[in-house]
C-alpha positions as CSV (number, residue, x, y, z in Angstrom):
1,X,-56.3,8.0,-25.4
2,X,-58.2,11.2,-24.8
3,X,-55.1,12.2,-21.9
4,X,-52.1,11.7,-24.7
5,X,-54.2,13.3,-27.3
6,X,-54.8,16.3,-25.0
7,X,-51.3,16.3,-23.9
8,X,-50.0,16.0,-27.6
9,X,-52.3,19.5,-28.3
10,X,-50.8,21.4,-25.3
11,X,-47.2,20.5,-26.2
12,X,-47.4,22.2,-29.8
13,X,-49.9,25.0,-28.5
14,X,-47.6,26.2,-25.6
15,X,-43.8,26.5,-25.9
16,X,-41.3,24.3,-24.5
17,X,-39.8,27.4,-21.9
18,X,-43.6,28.5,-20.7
19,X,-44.0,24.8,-20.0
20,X,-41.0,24.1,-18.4
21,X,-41.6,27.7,-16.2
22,X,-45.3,26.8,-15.3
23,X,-43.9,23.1,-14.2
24,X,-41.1,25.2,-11.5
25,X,-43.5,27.2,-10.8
26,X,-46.0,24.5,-9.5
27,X,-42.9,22.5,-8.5
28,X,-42.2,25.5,-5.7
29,X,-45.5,26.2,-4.6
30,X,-45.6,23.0,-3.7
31,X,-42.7,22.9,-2.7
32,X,-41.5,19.4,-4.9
33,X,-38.7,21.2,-6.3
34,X,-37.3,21.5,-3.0
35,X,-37.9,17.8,-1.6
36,X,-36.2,17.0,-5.3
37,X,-33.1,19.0,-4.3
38,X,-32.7,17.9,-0.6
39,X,-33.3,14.3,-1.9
40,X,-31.1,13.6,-4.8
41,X,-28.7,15.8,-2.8
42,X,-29.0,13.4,0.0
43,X,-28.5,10.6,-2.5
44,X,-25.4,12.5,-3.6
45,X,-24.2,12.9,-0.4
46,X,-24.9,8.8,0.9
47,X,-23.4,8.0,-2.6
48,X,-20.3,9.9,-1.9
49,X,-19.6,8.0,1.7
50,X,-20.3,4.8,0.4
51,X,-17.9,5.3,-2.2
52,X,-15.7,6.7,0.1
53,X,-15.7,4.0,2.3
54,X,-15.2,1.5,-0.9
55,X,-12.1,3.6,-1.9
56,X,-10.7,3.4,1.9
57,X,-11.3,-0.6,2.2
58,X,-9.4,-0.8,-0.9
59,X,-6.7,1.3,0.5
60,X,-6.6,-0.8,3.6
61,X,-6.4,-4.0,1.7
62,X,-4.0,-3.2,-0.4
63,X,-2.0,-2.0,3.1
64,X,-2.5,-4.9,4.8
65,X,-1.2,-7.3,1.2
66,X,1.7,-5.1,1.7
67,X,2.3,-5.3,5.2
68,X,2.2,-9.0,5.0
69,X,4.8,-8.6,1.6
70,X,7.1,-6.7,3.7
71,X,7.2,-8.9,6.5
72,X,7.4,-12.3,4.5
73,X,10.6,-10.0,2.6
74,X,11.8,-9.3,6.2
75,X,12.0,-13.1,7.1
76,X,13.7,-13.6,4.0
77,X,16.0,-10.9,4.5
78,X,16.8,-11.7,8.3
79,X,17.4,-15.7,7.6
80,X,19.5,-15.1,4.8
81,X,21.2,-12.4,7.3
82,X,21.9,-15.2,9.6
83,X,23.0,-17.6,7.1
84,X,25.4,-15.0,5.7
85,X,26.8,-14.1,9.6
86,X,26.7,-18.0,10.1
87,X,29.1,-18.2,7.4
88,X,31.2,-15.1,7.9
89,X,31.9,-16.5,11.4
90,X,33.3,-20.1,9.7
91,X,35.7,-18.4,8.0
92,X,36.8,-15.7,10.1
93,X,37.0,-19.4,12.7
94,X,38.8,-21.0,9.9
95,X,41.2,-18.7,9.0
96,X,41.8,-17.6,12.7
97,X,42.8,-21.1,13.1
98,X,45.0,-21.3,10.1
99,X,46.4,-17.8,11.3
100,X,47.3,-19.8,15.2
101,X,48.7,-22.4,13.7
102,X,50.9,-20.4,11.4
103,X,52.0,-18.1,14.6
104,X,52.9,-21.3,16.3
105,X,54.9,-22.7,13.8
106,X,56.9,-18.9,13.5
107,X,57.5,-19.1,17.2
108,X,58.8,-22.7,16.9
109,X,61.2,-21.6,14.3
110,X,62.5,-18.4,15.9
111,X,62.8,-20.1,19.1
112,X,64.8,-22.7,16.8
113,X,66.8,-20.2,15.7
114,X,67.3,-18.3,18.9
115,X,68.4,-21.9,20.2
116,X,70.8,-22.2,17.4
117,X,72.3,-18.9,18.0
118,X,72.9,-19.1,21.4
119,X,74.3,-22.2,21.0
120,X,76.9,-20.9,18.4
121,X,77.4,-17.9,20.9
């Protein structure tokens, strides 16, 4: 009781400012004040590369989710690429086909007709 009572008596017999300079004062001859600084800049510092290296895992993860996005797309994209060109080839098949047969029946007819002609010639 007798240490807050005497602590209570200095605080309203000396000022807040010649407090505050007699603690930095004491604080640098001891040299406190600079351990302080080199430690909570230390801390600051540590603090800093973890959260640095929190913020960069993030980033990674979110790269690697959209690496793997891009290559499920890119499966999507090359089987429905092949299903397309799959298709694209039936139809260019079916209507080369169609196209033959439609040359073969114009020759039959113009030789038919170069028949008939030379037989009226």
């Amino acid at each position: 009781m007798a240490n807050g009572a005497v602590r209570q008596l200095m605080r309203r017999l000396i000022p807040r400012r010649v407090r505050w300079l007699a603690r930095a004062a004491f604080r640098r001859i001891t040299g406190l004040y600079y351990r302080d600084l080199t430690d909570r800049l230390v801390f600051d510092i540590r603090h800093y590369n973890e959260t640095q290296g929190d913020v960069l895992e993030l980033i990674l993860r979110r790269l690697r989710v959209s690496q793997e996005e891009v290559a499920a797309h890119l499966h999507t994209v090359e089987e429905q690429t092949a299903t397309q060109i799959h298709t694209m080839e039936e139809l260019v098949t079916s209507r080369l086909s169609t196209l033959e047969e439609h040359l073969h029946v114009a020759q039959d007819e113009v030789a038919a007709r170069l028949s008939t002609l030379e037989e009226q010639v």
